[in-house]
C-alpha positions in Angstrom: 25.0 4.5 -28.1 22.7 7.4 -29.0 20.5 5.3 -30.9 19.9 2.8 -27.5 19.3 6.0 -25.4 16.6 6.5 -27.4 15.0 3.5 -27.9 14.9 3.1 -24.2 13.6 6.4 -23.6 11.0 5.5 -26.1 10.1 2.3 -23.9 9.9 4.0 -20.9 7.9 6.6 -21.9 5.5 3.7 -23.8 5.3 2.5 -20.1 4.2 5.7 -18.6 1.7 6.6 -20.8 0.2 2.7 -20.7 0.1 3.3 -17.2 -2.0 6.5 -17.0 -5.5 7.8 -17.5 -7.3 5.7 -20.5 -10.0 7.4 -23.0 -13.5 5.3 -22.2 -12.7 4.4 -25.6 -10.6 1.8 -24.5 -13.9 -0.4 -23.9 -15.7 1.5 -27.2 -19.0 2.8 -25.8 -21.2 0.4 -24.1 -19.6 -1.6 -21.2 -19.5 -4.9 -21.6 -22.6 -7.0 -20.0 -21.8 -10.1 -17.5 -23.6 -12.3 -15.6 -21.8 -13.7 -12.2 -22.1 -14.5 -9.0 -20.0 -13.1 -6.7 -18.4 -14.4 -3.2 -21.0 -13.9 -1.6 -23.3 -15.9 -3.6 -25.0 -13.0 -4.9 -25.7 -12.9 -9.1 -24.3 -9.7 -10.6 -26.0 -9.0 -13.8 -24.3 -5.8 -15.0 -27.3 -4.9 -17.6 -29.7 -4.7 -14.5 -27.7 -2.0 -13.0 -28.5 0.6 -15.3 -29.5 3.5 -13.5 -26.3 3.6 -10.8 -23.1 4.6 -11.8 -20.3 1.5 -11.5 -16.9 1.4 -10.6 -15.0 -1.9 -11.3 -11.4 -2.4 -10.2 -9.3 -5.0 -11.4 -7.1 -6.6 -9.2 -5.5 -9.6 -7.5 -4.5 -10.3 -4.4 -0.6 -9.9 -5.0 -0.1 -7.3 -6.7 0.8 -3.8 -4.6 -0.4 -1.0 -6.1 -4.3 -2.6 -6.3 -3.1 -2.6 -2.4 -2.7 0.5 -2.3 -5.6 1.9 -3.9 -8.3 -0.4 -2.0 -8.6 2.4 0.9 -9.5 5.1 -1.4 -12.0 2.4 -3.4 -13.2 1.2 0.0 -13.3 5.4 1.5 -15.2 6.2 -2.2 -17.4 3.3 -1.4 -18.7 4.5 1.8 -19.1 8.0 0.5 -21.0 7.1 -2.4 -23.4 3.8 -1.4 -26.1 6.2 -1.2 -25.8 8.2 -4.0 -26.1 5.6 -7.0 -22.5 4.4 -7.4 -21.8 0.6 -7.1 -18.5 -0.4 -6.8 -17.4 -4.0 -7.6 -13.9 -5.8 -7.8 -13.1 -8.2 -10.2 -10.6 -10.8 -9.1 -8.2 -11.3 -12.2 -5.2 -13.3 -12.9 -5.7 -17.0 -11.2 -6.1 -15.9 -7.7 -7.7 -18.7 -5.9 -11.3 -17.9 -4.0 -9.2 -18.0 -0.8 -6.7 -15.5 -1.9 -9.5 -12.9 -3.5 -11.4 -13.1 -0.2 -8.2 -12.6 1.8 -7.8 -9.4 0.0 -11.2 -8.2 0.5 -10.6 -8.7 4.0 -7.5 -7.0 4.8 -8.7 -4.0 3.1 -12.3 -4.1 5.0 -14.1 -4.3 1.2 -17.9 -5.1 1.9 -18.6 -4.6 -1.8 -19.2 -7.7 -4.4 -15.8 -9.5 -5.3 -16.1 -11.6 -8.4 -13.2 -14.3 -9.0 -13.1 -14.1 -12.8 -11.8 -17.4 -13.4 -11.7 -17.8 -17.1 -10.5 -14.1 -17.6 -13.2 -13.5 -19.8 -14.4 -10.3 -17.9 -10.8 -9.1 -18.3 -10.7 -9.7 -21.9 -14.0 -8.0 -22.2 -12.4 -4.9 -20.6 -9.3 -5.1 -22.2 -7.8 -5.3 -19.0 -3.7 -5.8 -19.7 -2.6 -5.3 -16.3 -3.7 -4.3 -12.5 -5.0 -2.7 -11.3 -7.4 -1.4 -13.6 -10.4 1.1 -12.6 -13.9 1.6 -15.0 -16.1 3.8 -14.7 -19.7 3.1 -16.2 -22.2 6.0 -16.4 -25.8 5.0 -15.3 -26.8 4.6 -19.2 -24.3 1.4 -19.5 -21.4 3.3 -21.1 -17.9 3.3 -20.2 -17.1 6.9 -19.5 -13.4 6.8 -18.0 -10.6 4.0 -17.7 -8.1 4.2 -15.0 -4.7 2.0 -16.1 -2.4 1.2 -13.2 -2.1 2.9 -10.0 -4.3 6.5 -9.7 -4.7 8.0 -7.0 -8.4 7.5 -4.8 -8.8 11.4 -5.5 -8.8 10.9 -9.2 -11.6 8.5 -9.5 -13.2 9.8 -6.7 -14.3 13.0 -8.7 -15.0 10.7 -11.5 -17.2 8.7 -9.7 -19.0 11.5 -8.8 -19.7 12.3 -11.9 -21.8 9.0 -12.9 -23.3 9.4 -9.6 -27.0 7.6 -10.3 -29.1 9.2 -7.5 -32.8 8.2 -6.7 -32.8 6.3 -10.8 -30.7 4.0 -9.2 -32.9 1.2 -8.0 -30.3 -1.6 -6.3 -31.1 -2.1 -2.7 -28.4 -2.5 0.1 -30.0 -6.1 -0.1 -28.8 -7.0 -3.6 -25.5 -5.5 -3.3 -24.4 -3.7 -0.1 
């Protein structure tokens, strides 16, 4: 009986620490480059952001807790525009177009949505579950990985911190 308490405490506390704070280790240095269009018909080369800071979530349109953290993405969003942070959501895990645009909608997201169909983004990011929150400086690194629900305040101050200021060189235009 001992033995099974602690093989399940063991598991749970597996799941815990899977959902918390990841090292930027977790994508090893240089973020991974893509090429997409988004929604909006607008092509996303991630290389040719360099200069803004980038915040990616990871999300689909079911799943609660990416719910739940779109204000605070949406709130960091407005704050930030203007100070050299881009923030993007990738649409993972077979979500129809529809059903990625219905999420952007009900959470007032104006930023690009890409509907990664093949997963191959996700892969790229190691992405295991949603949602899932990177943080790329404005040299193209990954500096922090956010795994499962976090708070808008923790990657708030993050974001902050790869703030790209006047070096960033994307206009409203390219991606609002």
């Amino acid at each position: 009986m001992k033995k099974i308490r602690f093989v399940s405490l063991i598991a749970c506390v597996s799941v815990v620490l899977s959902l918390s704070v990841a090292p930027a280790s977790a994508v090893r240095g240089t973020a991974p480059d893509f090429h997409v269009l988004d929604l909006a018909g607008r092509e996303i080369w991630l290389s040719k952001l360099k200069g803004c800071g980038v915040v990616l979530q990871f999300a689909a349109s079911w799943c609660g807790y990416c719910s739940e953290q779109a204000p605070a993405l949406v709130k960091a969003h407005q704050e930030m525009r203007n100070k050299g942070v881009l923030f993007m959501v990738v649409n993972v895990y077979d979500d129809s177009d529809n059903d990625a645009l219905g999420y952007a909608s009900r959470h007032g997201i104006t930023f690009p949505v890409i509907r990664n169909h093949s997963d191959a983004i996700a892969r790229a990011y190691r992405v295991s579950g949603v949602p899932h929150v990177v943080l790329i400086a404005p040299n193209g690194t990954a500096r922090k990985v956010f795994r499962g629900y976090s708070s808008g305040q923790d990657f708030v101050r993050e974001a902050n911190a790869i703030a790209g200021g006047k070096q960033c060189k994307v206009t409203t235009e390219q991606i609002p």
